[in-house]
C-alpha positions in Angstrom: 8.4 -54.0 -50.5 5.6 -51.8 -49.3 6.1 -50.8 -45.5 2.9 -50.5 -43.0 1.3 -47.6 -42.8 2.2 -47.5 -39.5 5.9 -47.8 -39.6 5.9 -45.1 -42.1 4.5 -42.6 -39.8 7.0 -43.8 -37.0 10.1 -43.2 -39.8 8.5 -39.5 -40.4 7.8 -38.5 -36.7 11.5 -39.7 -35.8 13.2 -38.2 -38.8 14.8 -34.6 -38.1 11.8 -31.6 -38.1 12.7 -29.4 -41.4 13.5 -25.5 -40.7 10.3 -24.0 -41.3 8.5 -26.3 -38.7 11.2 -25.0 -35.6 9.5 -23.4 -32.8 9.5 -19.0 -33.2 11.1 -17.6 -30.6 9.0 -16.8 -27.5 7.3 -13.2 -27.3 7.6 -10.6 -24.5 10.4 -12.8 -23.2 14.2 -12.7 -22.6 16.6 -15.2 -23.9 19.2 -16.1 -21.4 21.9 -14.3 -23.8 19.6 -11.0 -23.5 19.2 -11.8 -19.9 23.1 -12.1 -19.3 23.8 -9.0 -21.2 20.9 -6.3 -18.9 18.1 -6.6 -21.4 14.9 -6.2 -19.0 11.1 -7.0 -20.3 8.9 -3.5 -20.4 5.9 -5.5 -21.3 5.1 -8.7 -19.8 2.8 -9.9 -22.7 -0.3 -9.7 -20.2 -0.7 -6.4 -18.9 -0.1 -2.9 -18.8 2.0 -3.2 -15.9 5.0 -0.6 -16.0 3.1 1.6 -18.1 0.8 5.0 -17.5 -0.6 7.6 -19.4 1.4 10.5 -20.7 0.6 12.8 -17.1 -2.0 10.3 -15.9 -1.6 7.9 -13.0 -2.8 5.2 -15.0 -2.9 3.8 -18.6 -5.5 5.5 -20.5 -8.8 3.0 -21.5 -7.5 3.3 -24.9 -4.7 0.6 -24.4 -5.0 -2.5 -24.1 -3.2 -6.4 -24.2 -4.7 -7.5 -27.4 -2.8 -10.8 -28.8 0.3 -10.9 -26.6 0.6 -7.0 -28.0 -0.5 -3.8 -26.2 -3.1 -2.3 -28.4 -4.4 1.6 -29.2 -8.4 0.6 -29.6 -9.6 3.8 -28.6 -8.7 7.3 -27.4 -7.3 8.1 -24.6 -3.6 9.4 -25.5 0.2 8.7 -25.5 1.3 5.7 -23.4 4.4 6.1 -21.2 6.2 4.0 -19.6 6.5 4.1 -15.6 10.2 4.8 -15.5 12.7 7.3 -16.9 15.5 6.2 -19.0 18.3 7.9 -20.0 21.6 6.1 -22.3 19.6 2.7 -23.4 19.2 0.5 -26.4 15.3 0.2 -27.0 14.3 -3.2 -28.6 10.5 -3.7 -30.0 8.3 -4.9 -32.7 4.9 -3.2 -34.0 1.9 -3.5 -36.3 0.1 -0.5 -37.7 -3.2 -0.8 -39.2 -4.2 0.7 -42.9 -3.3 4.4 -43.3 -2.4 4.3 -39.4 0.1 6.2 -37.7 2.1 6.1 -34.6 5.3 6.8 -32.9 7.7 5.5 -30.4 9.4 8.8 -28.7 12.1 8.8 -26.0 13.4 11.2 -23.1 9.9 12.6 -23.1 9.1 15.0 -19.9 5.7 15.8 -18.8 6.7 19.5 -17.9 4.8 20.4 -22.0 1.1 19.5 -22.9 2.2 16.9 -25.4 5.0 14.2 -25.5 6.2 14.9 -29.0 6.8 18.7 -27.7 10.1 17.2 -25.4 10.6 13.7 -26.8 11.9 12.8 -30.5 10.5 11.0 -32.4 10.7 7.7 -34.7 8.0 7.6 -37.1 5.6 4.6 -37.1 3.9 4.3 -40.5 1.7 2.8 -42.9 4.1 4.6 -45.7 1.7 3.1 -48.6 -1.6 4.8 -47.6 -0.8 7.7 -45.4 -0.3 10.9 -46.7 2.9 11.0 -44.8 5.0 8.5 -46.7 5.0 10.6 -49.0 7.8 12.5 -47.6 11.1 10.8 -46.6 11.1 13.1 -43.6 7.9 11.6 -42.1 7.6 8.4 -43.5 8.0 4.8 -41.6 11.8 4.9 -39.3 12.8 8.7 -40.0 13.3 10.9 -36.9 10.2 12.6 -37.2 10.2 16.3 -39.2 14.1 15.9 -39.3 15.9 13.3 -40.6 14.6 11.1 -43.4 14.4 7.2 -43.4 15.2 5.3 -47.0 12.2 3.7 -48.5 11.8 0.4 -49.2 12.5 -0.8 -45.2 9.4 -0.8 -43.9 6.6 -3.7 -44.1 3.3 -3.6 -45.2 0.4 -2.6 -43.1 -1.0 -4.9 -40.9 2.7 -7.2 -40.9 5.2 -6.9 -38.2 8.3 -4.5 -37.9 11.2 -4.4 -35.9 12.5 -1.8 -34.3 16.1 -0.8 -32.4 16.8 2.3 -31.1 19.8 2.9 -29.2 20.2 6.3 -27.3 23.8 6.8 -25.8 24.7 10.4 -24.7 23.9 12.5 -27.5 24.1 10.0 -30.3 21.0 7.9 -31.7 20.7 5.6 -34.0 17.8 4.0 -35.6 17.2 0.9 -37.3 14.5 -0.9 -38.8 14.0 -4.5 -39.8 18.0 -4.7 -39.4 18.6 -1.9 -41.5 20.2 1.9 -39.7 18.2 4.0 -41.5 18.5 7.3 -39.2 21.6 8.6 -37.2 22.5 11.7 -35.7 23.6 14.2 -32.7 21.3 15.8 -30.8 22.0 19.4 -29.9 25.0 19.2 -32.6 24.8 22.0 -35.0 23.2 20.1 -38.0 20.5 18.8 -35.2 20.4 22.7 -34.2 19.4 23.6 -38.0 17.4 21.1 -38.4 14.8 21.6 -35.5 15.3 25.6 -36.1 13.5 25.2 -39.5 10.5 22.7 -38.1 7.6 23.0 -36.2 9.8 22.0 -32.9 11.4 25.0 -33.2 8.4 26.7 -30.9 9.2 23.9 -28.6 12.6 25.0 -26.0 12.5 21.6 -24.4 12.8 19.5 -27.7 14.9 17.1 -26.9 17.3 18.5 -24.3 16.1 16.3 -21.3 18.8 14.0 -20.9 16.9 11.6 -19.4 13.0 11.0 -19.4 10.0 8.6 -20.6 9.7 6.4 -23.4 6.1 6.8 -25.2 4.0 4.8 -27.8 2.2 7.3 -29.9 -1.7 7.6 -29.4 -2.3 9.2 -33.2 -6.0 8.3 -33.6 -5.0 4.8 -35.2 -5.0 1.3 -34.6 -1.3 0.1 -33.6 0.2 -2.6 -31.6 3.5 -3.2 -29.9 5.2 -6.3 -28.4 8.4 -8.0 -27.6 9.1 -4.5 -25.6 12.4 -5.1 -24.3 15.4 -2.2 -23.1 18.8 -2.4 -21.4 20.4 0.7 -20.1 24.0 1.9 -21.6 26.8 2.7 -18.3 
């Protein structure tokens, strides 16, 4: 027997909803597990509230809330958050453009005339079109110049990656789309060898603060940042 049209919408609405059609998590906000174990929101989704430019009072013109993500449009250099963080796990997600570069650095001071001259760095990449990805060493995840990320992490331009970064001490790890793909000391003697025989070398303050800003990478491309989210390590 055929059933009304009617009731055979009613059957469909009331049956369960299939995965793919469950609700995405929220962005730029907590859970109440993250909420219950310190995580704090650097980036309300909004505005560029908690956030300045690298030795500016302000955030540079360049930045902007674009999406529900904050946004390099234009020049105006490194954004930094308003706060200093030293031991902390470092949650986020970002979007480079084609070809475009970026970077999210951590302990930065403001004591040097550029953020990457005190703050290390994790390389944000377009890996397929930028000359960079063609070295392991500065491609998409590595520690900047020093240690080199695997290939075949990192998403394509223009989709979204994820990003943890957990500083404790002297230890750092780095993982991408759920995948540790740097880890090291800082100041150990590998670290020591390794910044000795790169351009940080001219640098003395390279990473040594042990506590400082975090910074999203001005590089002259189009990149965006969301779900910003950190708790400090006791």
């Amino acid at each position: 027997m055929r059933l009304p049209l009617l009731l055979l919408g009613a059957l469909t609405l009331s049956g369960p909803r299939p995965a793919q059609a469950q609700e995405a998590p929220a962005l730029n906000a907590l859970t109440p597990a993250e909420k219950s174990e310190g995580w704090k929101l650097l980036f309300d989704g909004i505005s560029l509230k908690g956030w300045r430019g690298f030795q500016k009072k302000k955030p540079p013109a360049g930045w902007a809330v674009m999406d529900r993500a904050i946004t390099r449009i234009d020049g105006g250099g490194d954004l930094i958050t308003a706060k200093q963080f030293s031991d902390f796990e470092l949650s986020l997600d970002w979007n480079i453009s084609e070809g475009g570069n970026s970077g999210i650095m951590f302990r930065v001071t403001e004591g040097s005339e550029a953020s990457y001259e005190t703050g290390p760095e994790m390389q944000v990449l377009d890996d397929a079109r930028h000359a960079d990805g063609h070295n392991r060493l500065t491609s998409a995840g590595s520690a900047y110049g020093l240690y080199a990320a695997p290939a075949g992490i990192v998403r394509p331009a223009g989709e979204w990656n994820h990003v943890r970064l957990i500083v404790r001490g002297k230890h750092v790890e780095q993982w991408l789309n759920g995948t540790k793909v740097v880890e090291y000391e800082l100041q150990s003697p590998e670290w020591e060898a390794k910044v000795a025989a790169s351009k940080f070398k001219q640098w003395p303050g390279y990473g040594r603060a042990p506590k400082g800003y975090i910074a999203l990478q001005d590089h002259g491309d189009r990149v965006a940042y969301r779900n910003i989210k950190l708790r400090e390590l006791r």
